[in-house]
N, C-alpha and C positions, 0 to 999 in steps of 0.2 A: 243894153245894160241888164233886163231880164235875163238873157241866157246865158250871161257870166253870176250873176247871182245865183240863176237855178244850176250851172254847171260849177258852181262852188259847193252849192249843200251836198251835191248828188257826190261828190269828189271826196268831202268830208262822213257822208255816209258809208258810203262804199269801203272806206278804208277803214272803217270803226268796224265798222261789221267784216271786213275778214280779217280784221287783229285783234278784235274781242268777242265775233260772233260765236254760233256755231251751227253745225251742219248746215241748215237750212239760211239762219243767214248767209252762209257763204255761197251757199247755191244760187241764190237772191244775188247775190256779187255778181256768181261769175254768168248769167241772164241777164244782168244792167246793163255788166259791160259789153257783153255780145248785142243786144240792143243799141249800145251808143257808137260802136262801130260799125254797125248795120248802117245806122242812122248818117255817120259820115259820111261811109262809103255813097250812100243815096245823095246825098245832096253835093262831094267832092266830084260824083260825074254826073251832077246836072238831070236827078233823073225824079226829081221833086215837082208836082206838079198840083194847085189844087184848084183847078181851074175845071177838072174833072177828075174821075174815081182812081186814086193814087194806086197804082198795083204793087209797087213798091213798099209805102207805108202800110200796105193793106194785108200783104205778104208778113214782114216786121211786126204788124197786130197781130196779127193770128198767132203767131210766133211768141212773142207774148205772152196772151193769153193761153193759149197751150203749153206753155211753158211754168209759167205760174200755178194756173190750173193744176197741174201735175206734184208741183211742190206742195200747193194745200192740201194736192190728198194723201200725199207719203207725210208730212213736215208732223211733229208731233208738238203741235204749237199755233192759235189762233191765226196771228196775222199774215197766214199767207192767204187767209181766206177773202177779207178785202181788198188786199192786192192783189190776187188775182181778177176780183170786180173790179180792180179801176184798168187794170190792163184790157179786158173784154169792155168798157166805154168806148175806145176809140173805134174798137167795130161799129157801134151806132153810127158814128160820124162817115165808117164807109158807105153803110148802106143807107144813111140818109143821103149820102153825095149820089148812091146806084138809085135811089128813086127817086130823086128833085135832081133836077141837073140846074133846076134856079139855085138853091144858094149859096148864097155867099160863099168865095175861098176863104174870106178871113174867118167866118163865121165855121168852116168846115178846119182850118187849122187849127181854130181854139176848140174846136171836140175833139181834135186827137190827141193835142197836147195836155190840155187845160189839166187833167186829172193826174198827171203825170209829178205834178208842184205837190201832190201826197207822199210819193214814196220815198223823198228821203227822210222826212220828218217819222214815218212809219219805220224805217227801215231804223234809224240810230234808236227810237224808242225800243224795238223789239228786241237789239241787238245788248240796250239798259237791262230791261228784263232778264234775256237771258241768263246778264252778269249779277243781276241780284238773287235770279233761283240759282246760280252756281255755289252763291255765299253764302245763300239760306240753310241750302239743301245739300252741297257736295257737287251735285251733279245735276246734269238737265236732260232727259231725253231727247232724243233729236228726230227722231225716225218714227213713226207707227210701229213698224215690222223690224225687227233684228234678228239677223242671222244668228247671232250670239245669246237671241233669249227664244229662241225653238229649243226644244227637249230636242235631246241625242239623235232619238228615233223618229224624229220631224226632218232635222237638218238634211238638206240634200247630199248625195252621196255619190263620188265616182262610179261608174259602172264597176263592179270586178272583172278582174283577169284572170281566164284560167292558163 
């Protein structure tokens, strides 16, 4: 019953944020979903294990977090910066499993997931936001860096041909 609850907010998130997000919410999209297919895939061939250090799920963390990570630092907008903290928790739970091999799986499955029941409720708040600086303000930056707001003589430039 948890994971049709937690795969209904995540369903209802995901869709709110790439039909009202922007940039960065939708990037936040298309990361969940490359995440929850990852995540199939791992468990449709049986390659789920937490009886010891998951290379799989462990591979998918990093992924994650490098993933995220990279959107906080381009996204022109706070929460990608906790979300990427909560994607970088489940690494704890690797390297607690690489140096206790006592505990628990269950106790090692609710570290990689447990932080996970954050990001939709994050994700449909930021994507609110977005929609209210769109109404405040016209517009919402999405990017740190825009190609479109470098001066002339910044903007990168074909080589010429002679």
């Amino acid at each position: 019953m948890r994971i049709v609850i937690f795969a209904s907010l995540l369903l209802i998130a995901l869709i709110y944020a790439a039909w009202k997000g922007g940039g960065p919410e939708r990037t936040m999209v298309g990361i969940a979903v490359t995440i929850v297919i990852w995540d199939r895939i791992l468990v449709g061939f049986g390659l789920v294990s937490y009886d010891s250090l998951d290379i799989g799920y462990l591979s998918l963390d990093v992924f994650g977090a490098a993933a995220t990570l990279a959107l906080a630092l381009v996204a022109y907008r706070f929460w990608p910066i906790p979300v990427a903290i909560l994607h970088a928790l489940p690494l704890l739970a690797h390297l607690s499993r690489a140096a206790d091999l006592s505990i628990s799986p269950m106790v090692y499955l609710t570290m990689q997931v447990g932080s996970s029941w954050l990001l939709p409720p994050l994700l449909i708040l930021a994507t609110w936001h977005h929609q209210l600086r769109l109404k405040r303000f016209g517009s919402d930056p999405s990017w740190h860096v825009s190609w479109r707001s470098l001066p002339q003589d910044a903007a990168p430039r074909s080589p010429r041909r002679s």
